[in-house]
N, C-alpha and C positions, 0 to 999 in steps of 0.2 A: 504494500500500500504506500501511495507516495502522497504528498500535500498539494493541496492548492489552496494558496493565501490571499485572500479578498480585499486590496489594498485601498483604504481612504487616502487621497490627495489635496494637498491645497485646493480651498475655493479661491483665490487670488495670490493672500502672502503665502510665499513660498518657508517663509517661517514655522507655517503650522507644521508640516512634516515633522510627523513623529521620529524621534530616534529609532524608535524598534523599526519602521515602515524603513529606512533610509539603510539598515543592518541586513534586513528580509531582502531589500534589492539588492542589495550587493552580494548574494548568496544563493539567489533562485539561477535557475539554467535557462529560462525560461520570461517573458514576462508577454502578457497577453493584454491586448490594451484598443482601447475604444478608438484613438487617432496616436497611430505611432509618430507623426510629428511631434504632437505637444507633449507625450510622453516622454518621446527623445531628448524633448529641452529639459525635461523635468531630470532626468538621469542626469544628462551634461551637468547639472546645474551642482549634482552632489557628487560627480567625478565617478559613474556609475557606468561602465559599459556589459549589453547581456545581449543576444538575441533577441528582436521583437516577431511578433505575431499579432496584425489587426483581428481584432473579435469588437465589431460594432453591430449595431441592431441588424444591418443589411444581413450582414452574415455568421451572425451570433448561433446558430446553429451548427453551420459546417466546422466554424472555428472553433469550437466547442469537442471535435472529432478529432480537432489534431489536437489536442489539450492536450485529452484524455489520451489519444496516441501515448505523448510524450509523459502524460502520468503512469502510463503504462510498463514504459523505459525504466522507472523507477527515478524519473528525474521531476524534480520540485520546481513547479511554475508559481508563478503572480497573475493577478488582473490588478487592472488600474484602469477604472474610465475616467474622462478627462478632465473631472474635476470634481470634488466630494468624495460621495459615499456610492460605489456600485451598486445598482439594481433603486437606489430612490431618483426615478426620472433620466437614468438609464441603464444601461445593460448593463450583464453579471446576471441574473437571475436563471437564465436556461443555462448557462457556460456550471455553477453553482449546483442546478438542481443536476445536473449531466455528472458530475462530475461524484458527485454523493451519491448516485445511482451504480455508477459504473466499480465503487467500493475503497474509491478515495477521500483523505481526508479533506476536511474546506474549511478553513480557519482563515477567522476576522481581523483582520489589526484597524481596529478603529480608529478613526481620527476626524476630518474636517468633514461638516454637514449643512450645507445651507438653510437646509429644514431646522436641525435641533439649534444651528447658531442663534436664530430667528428665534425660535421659542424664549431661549434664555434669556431676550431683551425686550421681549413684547411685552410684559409686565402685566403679564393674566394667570391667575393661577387657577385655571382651568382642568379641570381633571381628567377630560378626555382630549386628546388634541388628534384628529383626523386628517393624513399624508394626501394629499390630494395632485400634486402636481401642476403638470399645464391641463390647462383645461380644451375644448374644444376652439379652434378660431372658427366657427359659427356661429353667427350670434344667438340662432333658436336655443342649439346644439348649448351654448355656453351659460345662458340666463337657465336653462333647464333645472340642469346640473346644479349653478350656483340655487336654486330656489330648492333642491333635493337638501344642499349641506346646511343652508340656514333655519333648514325645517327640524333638523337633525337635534340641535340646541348642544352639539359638540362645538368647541372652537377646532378651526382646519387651516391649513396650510398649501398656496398655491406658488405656485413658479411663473412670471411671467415676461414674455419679451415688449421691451421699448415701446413698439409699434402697436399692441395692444392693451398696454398699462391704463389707459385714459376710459378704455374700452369698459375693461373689465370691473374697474372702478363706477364706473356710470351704471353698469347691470346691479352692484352690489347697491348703492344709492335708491337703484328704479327700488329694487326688494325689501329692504330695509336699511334707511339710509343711520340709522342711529347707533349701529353696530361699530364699536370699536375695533380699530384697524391697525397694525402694527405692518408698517412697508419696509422694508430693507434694501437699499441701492446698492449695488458693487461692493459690497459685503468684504470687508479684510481688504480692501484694495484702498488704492491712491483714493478716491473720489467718493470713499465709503459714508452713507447717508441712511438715517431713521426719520423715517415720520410717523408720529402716533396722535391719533385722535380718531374724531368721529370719520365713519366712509364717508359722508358727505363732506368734510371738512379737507381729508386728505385730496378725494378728487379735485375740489377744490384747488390749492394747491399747485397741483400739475397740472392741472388745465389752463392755469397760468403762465407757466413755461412755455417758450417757444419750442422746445422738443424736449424729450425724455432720453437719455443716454444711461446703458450700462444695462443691467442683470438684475431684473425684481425677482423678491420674495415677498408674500403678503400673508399676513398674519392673521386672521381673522375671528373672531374672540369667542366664546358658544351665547347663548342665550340670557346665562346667570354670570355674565361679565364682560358685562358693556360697557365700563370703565376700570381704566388701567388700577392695580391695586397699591 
């Protein structure tokens, strides 16, 4: 039986890199990764050179085939998708369930999450908090959805791009605009941004801006905590 190590990466600073994650790369045979570019620079970056293998959603299947292949060998692989935690809003999840099926081991090395970063600053102490991701770019498709989580009376978590931040903010408003909101911009980076308050107030906000730059996160509070605590 050989390993496969489920590696979290920096969401921007490349600081977050754990020690252990930075020890595991320099010692697997092996490293399986969502975009072997950004991977690449990530290695460079800690003086780390291995074999790469792209395993991204395209081809997270077949990639998944030479893994286990090479689990097979009795040699010890990595994943690393290309930013965070594999399998929250991307791949890892079939490469992981493949690889504990076929009677290898699959072990965590935890570290950087845009999801749990978010939690820790949203300032709700909500007891259920619901992974949601991107949602659909439809608007039917998306207010749907959004009107299933609000109804939930969980606080949830979505991921969203630039070009639809204004959007998605305006559906939460249409639904219930009084719902406390915790946004998060560019997270651990140069240009790293929180806005908390009400959905109406945050849209607000940004609808004021002549554009939206960088990587949302949105926080979204449950029912019994509609103000930060």
């Amino acid at each position: 039986m050989a390993t496969l190590y489920i590696i979290a990466t920096p969401i921007g600073n490349l600081g977050d890199m754990t020690f252990r994650a930075v020890e595991t790369l320099k010692i697997v045979d092996l490293v399986a990764c969502e975009d072997t570019r950004r991977t690449l620079k990530l290695l460079t970056h800690f003086g780390i050179r291995v074999r790469l293998l792209s395993c991204r959603a395209g081809n997270e299947a077949g990639a998944s085939r030479k893994v286990i292949a090479a689990l097979d060998e009795r040699k010890t692989v990595a994943y690393c998708s290309d930013a965070g935690t594999p399998a929250l809003s991307d791949p890892g999840a079939i490469l992981a369930r493949s690889a504990s099926a076929a009677g290898h081991a699959v072990v965590p090395l935890p570290g950087a999450s845009a999801f749990a970063s978010l939690v820790s600053v949203a300032g709700c102490a909500d007891k259920s908090v619901v992974f949601e991701g991107f949602l659909s770019p439809k608007d039917g498709r998306r207010k749907s959805r959004l009107k299933e989580l609000l109804e939930t009376g969980a606080a949830f978590v979505l991921y969203e791009s630039p070009f639809r931040i204004c959007k998605l903010l305006a559906n939460i408003v249409e639904l219930e605009q009084g719902r406390y909101v915790c946004v998060g911009r560019e997270m651990t980076k140069v240009h790293e941004e929180y806005l908390r308050g009400s959905a109406s107030e945050i849209s607000a906000v940004l609808r004021e801006r002549a554009e939206s730059r960088g990587e949302f996160s949105i926080f979204v509070s449950g029912h019994n905590a509609n103000s930060a605590n």
